[in-house]
C-alpha positions as CSV (number, residue, x, y, z in Angstrom):
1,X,41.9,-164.4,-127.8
2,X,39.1,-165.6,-130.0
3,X,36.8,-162.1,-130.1
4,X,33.6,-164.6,-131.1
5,X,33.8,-166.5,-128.2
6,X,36.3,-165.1,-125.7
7,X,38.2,-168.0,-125.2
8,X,42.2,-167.1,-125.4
9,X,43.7,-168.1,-128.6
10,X,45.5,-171.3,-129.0
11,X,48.7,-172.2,-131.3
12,X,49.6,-175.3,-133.4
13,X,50.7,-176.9,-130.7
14,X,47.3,-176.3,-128.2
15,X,49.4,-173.9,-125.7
16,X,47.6,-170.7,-124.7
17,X,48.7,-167.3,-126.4
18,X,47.7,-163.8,-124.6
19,X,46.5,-161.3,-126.6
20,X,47.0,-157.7,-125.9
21,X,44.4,-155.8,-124.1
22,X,43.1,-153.3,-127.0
23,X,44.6,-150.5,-123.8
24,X,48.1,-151.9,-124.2
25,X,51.0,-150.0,-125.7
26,X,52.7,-151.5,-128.8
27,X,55.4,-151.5,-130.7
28,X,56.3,-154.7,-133.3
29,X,52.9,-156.2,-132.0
30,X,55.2,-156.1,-128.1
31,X,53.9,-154.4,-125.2
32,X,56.5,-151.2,-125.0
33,X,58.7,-151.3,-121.6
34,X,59.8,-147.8,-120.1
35,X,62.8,-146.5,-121.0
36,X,65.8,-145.6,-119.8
37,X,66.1,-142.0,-118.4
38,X,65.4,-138.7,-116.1
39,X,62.2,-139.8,-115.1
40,X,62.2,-137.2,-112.2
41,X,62.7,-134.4,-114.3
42,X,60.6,-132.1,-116.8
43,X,59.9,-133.0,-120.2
44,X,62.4,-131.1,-122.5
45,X,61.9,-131.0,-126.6
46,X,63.5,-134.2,-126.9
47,X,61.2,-136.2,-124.6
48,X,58.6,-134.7,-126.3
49,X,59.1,-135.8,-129.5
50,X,60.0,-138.9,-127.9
51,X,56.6,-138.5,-126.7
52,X,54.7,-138.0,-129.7
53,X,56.7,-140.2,-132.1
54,X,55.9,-143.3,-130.2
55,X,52.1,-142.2,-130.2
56,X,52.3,-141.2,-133.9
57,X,53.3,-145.1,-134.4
58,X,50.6,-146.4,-131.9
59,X,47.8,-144.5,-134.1
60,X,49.6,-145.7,-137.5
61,X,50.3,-149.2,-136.9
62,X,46.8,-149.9,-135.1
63,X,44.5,-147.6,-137.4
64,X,43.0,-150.6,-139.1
65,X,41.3,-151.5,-135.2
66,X,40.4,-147.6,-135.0
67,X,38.7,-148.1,-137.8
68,X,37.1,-151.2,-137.0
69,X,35.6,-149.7,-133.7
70,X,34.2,-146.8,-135.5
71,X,32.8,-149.1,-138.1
72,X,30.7,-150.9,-134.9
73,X,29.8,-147.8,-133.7
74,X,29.9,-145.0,-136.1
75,X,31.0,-144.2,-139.6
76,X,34.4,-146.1,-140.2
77,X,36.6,-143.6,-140.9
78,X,38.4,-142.6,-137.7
79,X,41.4,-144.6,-138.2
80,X,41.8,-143.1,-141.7
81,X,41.5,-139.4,-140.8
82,X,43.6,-140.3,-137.2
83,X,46.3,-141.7,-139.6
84,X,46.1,-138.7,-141.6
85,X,46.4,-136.1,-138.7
86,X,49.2,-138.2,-137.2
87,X,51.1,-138.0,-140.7
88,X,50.2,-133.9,-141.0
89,X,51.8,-133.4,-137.4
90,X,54.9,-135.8,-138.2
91,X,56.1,-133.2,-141.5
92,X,54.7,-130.3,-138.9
93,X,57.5,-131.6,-136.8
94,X,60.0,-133.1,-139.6
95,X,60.1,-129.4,-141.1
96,X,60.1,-127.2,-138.3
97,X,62.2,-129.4,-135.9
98,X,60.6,-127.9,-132.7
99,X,63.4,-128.0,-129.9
100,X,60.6,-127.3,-127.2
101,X,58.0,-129.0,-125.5
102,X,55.6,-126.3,-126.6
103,X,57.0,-126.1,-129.9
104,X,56.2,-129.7,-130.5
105,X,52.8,-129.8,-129.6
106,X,52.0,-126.8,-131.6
107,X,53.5,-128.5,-134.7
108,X,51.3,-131.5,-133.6
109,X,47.6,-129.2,-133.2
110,X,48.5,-127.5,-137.0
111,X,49.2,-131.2,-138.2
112,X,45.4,-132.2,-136.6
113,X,43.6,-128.7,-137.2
114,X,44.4,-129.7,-141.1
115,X,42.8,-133.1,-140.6
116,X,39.1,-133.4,-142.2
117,X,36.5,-134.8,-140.1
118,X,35.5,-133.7,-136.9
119,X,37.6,-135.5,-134.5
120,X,40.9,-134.7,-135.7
121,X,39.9,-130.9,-135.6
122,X,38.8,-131.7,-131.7
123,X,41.8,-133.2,-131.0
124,X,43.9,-130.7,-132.7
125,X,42.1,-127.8,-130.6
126,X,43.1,-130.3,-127.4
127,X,46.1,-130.5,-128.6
128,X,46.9,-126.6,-128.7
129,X,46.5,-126.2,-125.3
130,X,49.0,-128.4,-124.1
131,X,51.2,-125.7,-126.9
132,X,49.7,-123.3,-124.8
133,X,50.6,-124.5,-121.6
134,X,54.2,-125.7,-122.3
135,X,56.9,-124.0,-122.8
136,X,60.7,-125.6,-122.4
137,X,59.9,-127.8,-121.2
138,X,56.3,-129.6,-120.1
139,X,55.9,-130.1,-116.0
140,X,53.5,-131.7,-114.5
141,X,52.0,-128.5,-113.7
142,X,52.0,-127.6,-117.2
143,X,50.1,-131.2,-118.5
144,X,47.8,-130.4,-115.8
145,X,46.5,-126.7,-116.7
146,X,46.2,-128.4,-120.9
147,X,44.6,-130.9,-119.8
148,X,42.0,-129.1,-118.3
149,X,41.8,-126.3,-120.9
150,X,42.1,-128.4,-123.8
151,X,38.7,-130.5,-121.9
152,X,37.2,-127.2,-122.0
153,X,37.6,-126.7,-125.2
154,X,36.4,-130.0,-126.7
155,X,33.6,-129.8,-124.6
156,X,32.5,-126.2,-125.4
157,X,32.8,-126.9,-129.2
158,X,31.5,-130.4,-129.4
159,X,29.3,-130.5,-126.3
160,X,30.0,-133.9,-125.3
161,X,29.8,-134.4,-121.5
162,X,31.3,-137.7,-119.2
163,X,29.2,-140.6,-119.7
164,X,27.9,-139.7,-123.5
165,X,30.5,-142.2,-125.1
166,X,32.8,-139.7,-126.6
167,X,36.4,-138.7,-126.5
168,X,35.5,-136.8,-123.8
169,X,35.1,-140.0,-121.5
170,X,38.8,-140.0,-121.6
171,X,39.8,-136.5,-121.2
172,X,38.0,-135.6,-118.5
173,X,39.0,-138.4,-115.6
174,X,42.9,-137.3,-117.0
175,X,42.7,-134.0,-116.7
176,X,41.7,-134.9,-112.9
177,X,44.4,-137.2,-112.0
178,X,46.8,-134.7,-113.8
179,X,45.5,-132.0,-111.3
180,X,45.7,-133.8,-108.6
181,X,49.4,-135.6,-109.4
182,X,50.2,-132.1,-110.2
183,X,48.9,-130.9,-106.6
184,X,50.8,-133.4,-104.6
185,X,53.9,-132.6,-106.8
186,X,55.0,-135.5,-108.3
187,X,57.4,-135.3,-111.5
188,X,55.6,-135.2,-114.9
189,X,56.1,-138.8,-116.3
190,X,54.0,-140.0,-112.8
191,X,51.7,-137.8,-113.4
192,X,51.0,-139.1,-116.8
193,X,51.1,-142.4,-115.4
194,X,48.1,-141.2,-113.5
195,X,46.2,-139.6,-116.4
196,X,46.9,-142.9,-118.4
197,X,45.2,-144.8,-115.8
198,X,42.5,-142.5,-115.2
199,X,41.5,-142.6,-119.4
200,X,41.6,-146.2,-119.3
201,X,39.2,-146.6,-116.6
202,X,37.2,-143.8,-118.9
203,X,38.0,-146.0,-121.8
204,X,36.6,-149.0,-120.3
205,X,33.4,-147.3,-119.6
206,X,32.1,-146.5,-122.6
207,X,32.2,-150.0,-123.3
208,X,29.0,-150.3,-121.7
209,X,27.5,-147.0,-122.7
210,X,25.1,-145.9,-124.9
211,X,26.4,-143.2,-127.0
212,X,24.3,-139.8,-126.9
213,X,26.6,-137.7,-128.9
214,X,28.4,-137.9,-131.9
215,X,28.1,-141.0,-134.9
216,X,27.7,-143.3,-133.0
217,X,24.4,-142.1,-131.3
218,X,22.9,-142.8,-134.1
219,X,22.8,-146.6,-133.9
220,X,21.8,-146.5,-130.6
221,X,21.9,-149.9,-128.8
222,X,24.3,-151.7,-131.3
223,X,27.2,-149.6,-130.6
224,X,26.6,-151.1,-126.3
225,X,29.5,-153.1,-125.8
226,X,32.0,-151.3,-128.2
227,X,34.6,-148.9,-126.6
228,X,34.7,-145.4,-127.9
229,X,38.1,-145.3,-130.4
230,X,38.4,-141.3,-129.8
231,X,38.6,-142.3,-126.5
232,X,40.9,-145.0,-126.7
233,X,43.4,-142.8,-128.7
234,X,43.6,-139.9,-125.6
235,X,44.4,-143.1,-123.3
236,X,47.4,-144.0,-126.0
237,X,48.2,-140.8,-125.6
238,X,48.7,-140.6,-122.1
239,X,50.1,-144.2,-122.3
240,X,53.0,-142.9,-124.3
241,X,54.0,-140.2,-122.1
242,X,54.5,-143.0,-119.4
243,X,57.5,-144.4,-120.9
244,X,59.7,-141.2,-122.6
C-alpha cells in the first residue's frame, strides 16, 4: 500500500499487491500459519521457547518500523533498545537453556531488565510475572494470573492507564480476555488467541489517541493518527503465542 496516499501498491505489471497490516505476524516478509501440534494442551519449555523465539524474530526483523513509529511519536529509539532487550534475553536463554515455561520467561525479564531505556525495563518487569506465574508448564490459567499482575505492575511503576496511548493500551484488554478464556477453560494457545485479539483492538486505538503519558505526550496532536509501538509489540507478543 502506498502510506502517502493509501491506495494499495501496484507492480510492473499494474496488478494489485496487499501489504501486511502493521498487526500481522511475519516471518520472510510472509504472514506465519499455525503450526503443527498439541494445541489442546499446556505450554511446556519447548513451546515456550518456541514462543519467544518466533517473537524474538518479529521485534528483530521489524525494529526499523518500531523505530519509525517512535520517531512519529516519541524519541526514535524504541526499536533500538527492543532489539537490544530481545538479543539480552536470547543469550539469557542460549546460556541457561531453560527446560521450563517459567524458566524461559525468567531468562527473557533478566534479558529486558538489562535493557536501557524505560520500556524495555517495563516490559522486563511484565515479563517476570509471567516467570512468576508459570511453572512447567504455562496454562491458560497461568497467562491469565501474569497477565494481570504483570498490568499491575507496569501500571504502578509507569502510571499509564487505558486510553493514555501507552503500552498499557495493549496489556490491559489482554489480560481480560486471558481471564475470561481462562474462566470458561479453554486450553492456553485459545486463550492467547483471545489476548491477541483483545491487544489488537487496543492497538488500533491508540491510533486515534492523544498520548498523555510517556514521549510521545510531548508532541501532543502530531503523534494522532500513529499507533503506539510499545503497544504493538505486547500484541506480537500475544500473536506469537497463537501459533507454537
Amino acid at each position: 500500500m502506498d502510506e502517502r496516499s493509501g491506495a494499495p501498491a501496484r507492480t510492473s505489471t499494474g496488478t494489485s499487491t496487499r501489504e501486511p497490516d502493521r498487526l500481522a505476524l511475519l516471518e520472510d516478509g510472509r504472514e506465519v500459519e499455525p503450526l503443527r501440534g498439541p494445541r489442546t494442551a499446556d505450554l511446556d519449555g519447548r513451546r515456550t521457547r518456541a514462543w519467544w523465539r518466533g517473537f524474538s524474530e518479529q521485534v528483530r526483523s521489524r525494529a526499523d518500523e518500531l523505530t519509525e513509529l517512535d520517531r512519529l511519536a516519541g524519541d526514535g529509539d524504541f526499536g533500538h533498545n527492543l532489539s537490544a532487550a530481545v538479543r539480552g534475553a536470547d543469550e539469557r536463554i542460549r546460556q541457561g537453556r531453560p527446560y521450563t515455561a517459567g524458566g524461559v520467561f525468567e531468562a527473557v525479564s533478566l534479558g529486558f531488565l538489562d535493557t536501557g531505556g524505560t520500556s524495555g525495563p517495563l516490559l522486563g518487569m511484565w515479563f517476570r510475572e509471567f516467570a512468576r506465574a508459570c511453572g512447567e508448564t504455562a496454562g491458560a490459567q497461568d497467562l491469565a494470573r501474569a497477565a494481570r499482575e504483570g498490568l499491575d505492575c507496569v501500571q504502578r511503576l509507569g502510571g499509564a492507564q487505558p486510553g493514555d496511548k501507552t503500552m498499557v493500551d495493549a496489556m490491559e484488554p489482554a489480560a481480560r480476555a486471558l481471564e475470561d478464556a481462562a474462566h470458561a477453560g479453554v486450553p492456553a494457545v485459545s486463550a492467547l488467541s483471545a489476548a491477541y485479539r483483545a491487544a489488537a483492538d487496543g492497538v488500533r486505538g491508540t491510533q486515534a489517541s492523544r498520548a498523555t503519558r510517556g514521549r510521545a505526550s510531548y508532541v501532543g496532536e502530531a503523534a494522532r493518527g500513529v499507533v503506539d509501538p510499545g503497544a504493538l509489540v505486547v500484541a506480537w507478543f500475544f500473536e506469537r503465542g497463537t501459533v507454537v
